[in-house]
N, C-alpha and C positions, 0 to 999 in steps of 0.2 A: 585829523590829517591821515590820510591814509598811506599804504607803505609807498606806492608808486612817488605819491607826493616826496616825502622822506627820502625816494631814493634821489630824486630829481634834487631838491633843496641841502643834501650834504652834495651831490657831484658839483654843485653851483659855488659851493660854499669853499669845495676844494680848488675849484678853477681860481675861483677871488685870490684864495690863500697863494697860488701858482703864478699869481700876479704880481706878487711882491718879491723882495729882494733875492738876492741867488742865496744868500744863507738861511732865510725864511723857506724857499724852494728845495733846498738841500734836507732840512729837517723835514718838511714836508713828508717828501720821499720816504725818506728812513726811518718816522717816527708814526707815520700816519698810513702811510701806503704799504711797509715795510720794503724796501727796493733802497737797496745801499745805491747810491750815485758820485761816485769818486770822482768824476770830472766837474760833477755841481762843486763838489767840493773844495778842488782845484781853484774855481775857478772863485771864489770868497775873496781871496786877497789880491785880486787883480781887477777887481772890477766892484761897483756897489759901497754899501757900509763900510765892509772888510779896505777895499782901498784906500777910503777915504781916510777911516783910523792909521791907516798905517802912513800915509800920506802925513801926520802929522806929526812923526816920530823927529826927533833933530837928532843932528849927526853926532852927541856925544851917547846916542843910546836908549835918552828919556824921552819922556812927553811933559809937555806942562811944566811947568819949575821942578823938574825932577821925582821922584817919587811919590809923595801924597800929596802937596799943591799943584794949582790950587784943585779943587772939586770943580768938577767930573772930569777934569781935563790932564789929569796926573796921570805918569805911567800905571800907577796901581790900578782905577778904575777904568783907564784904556787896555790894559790888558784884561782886565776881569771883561768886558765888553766885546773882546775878542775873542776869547777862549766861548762865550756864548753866542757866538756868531757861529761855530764849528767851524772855525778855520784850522786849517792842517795843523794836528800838534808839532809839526816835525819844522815850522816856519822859524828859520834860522832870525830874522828879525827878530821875533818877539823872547826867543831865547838868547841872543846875546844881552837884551835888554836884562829879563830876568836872571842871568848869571850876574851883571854889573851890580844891581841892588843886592845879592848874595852876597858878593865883595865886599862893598860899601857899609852898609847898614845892618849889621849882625851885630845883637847887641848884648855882652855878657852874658842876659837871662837866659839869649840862644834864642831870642824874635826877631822879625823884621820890625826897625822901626821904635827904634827906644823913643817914649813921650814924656812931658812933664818934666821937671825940676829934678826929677829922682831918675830919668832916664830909662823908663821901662817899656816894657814893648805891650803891646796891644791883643787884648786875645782877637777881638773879632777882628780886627784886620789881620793877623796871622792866621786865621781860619779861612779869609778869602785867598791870603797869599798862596798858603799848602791847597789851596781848591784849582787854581791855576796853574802852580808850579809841577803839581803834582799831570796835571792835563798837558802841558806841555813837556811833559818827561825829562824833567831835570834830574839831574842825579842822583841819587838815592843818598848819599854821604854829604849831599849838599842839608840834606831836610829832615839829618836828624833832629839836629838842636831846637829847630821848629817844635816838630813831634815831642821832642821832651817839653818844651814850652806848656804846648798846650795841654799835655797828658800834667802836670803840676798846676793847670789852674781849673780842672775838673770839680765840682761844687759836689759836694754831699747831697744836692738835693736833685742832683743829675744831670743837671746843664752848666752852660759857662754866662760868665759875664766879666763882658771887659773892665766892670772898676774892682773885680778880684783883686788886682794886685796893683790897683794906684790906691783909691780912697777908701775900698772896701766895699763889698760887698755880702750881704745876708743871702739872697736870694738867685737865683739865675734869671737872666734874661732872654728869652723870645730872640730880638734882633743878635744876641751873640752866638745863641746855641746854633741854629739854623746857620748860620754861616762856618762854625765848625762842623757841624753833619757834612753840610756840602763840603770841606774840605778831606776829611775822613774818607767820605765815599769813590770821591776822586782819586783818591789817595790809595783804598784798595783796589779798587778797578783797574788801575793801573800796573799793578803788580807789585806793588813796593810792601818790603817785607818786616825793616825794620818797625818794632813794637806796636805791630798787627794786631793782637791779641788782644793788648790793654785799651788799642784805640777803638775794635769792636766793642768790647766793655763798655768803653766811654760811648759809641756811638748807640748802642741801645739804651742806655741810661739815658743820655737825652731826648733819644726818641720819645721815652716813656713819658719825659720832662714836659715833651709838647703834648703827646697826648693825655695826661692829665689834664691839662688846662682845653683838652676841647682845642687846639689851635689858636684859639683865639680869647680862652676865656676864663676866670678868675677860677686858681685851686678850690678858693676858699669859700667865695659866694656866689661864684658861677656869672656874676656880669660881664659885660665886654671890659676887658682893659684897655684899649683903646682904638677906637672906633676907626684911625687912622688903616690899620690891619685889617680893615672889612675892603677898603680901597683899593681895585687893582692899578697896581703900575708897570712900569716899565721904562728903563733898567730899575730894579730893588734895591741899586749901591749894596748900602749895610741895612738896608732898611728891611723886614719881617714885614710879611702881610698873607693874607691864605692861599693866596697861590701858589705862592711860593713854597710854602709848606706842603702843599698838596702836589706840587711839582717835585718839590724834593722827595717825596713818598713813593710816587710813581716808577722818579726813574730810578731809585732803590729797590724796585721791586717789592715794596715792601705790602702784605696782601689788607685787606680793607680792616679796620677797625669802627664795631661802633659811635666811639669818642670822633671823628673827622666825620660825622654825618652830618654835621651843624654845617659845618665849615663848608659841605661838599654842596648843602641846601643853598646858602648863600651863595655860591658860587653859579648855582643852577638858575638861582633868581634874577640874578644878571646881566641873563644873555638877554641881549637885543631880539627882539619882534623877528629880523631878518636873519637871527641864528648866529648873531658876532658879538662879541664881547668890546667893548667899549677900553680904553686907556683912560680912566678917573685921575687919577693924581701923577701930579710930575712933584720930584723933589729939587726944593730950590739948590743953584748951584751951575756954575760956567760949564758949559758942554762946547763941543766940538761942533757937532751938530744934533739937531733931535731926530731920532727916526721915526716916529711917529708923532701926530697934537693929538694933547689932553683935550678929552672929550668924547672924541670919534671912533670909530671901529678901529680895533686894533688886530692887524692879524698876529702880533708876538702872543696878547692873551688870549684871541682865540685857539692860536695853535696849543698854546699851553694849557688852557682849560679842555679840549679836545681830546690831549694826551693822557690828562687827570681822566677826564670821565672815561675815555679807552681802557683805562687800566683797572679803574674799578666796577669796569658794568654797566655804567649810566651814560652812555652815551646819547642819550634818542632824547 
């Protein structure tokens, strides 16, 4: 293929991409073209995906049976779905929502969301919580007790995992760590000051956590752990898989490591003939509506694999 080719087959690839929703067209812009576009931005939650989530908010505040039921249709992962739409962090909606659950469901240990018989809270959903709350610029005296949360269930071995503090855990998990990163990084991007310091500690020890394992693959014997993680999806929920990890790296800035080249190969192996990455796996569970079907091109992974290989080099 030669360059002309190439140049013609990415401007075609970005038209497709420019086709799709106004919050797909907004990152677009900003993440691929670099051209900030505030009135795309604006316009998220008045129109497309953005409306429609919000469209299903009821008038005491939540969505779905209130905070985490049922799946996908809770205020938790309708906010988390919102906040990756880039809808304006400053949307009074979705912040009186997350002030309410503030209120409501703060639980002695200082989590959203006490579970089980012993009533404790959850690291990996408080890792999405602080990833949202923290994007939506809630207040900083709101997310201490979060931050101490999860700064107290940080593993020896670098990452988190949510049966830390219900049945126990030895080892960290993949699906929890990656959701506290995303929560940490939002968390300083944002400016938020209180225990900065430990929470970078924490976030590079996890990092390392993933990159030991290759992203995707066993400390110990180097096999896949599970093959589920080779699948791109979209939405991820709580669910780990390499895009996402390779997503998270990206927009951390964080610079190339040999360890994510497995992970960056598989990802390369992927694409579609016609230059699109495909949606593979949906996670079972009531949604609102799907924005994309399993199977087919998807512009959320192409834009996000796009992003990944922008960042580290390999774009072509």
């Amino acid at each position: 293929m030669n360059e002309s080719t190439n140049v013609i087959n990415d401007r075609q690839l970005i038209a497709w991409l420019l086709e799709g929703d106004v919050s797909l067209q907004y990152q677009v812009h900003r993440d691929l073209l670099g051209a900030e576009k505030p009135e795309l931005r604006e316009r998220i939650a008045a129109e497309g995906w953005g409306a429609r989530f919000l469209s299903y908010r009821k008038e005491e505040g939540h969505w779905g049976q209130r905070f985490y039921q049922p799946k996908w249709i809770s205020t938790h992962y309708t906010v988390l779905d919102l906040k990756n739409l880039a809808i304006s962090p400053k949307n009074e909606e979705i912040r009186q929502s997350i002030s309410l659950v503030i209120q409501t469901l703060k639980s002695p240990d200082g989590g959203i969301l006490p579970i089980g018989a012993e009533k404790k809270s959850d690291v990996c959903v408080n890792g999405m919580f602080l990833n949202y709350a923290a994007y939506f610029l809630m207040e900083e005296n709101e997310l201490t007790s979060i931050v101490d949360f999860l700064l107290s269930e940080h593993m020896k071995d670098g990452g988190f995992n949510c049966n830390s503090n219900t049945i126990g855990a030895t080892h960290s998990s993949l699906h929890s760590t990656i959701s506290v990163l995303e929560g940490i990084l939002e968390y300083a991007k944002n400016g938020y000051r209180y225990r900065l310091e430990a929470l970078r500690e924490a976030e590079e020890a996890s990092r390392e956590f993933l990159l030991q394992h290759r992203l995707f693959r066993s400390d110990r014997t180097g096999d896949i752990i599970d093959k589920r993680m080779l699948m791109l999806s979209y939405p991820s929920r709580w669910k780990y898989d390499i895009l996402r990890a390779l997503d998270y790296f990206q927009f951390a800035r964080v610079n190339y490591d040999p360890r994510m080249q497995d992970a960056l190969d598989v990802l390369k192996d992927k694409r579609r003939k016609d230059g699109k990455w495909p949606v593979q796996a949906k996670h079972p569970g009531q949604t609102h509506f799907d924005m994309e079907k399993t199977g087919g091109p998807s512009r959320w992974n192409t834009l996000r694999a796009l992003k990944v290989l922008k960042h580290f080099g390999e774009a072509k």
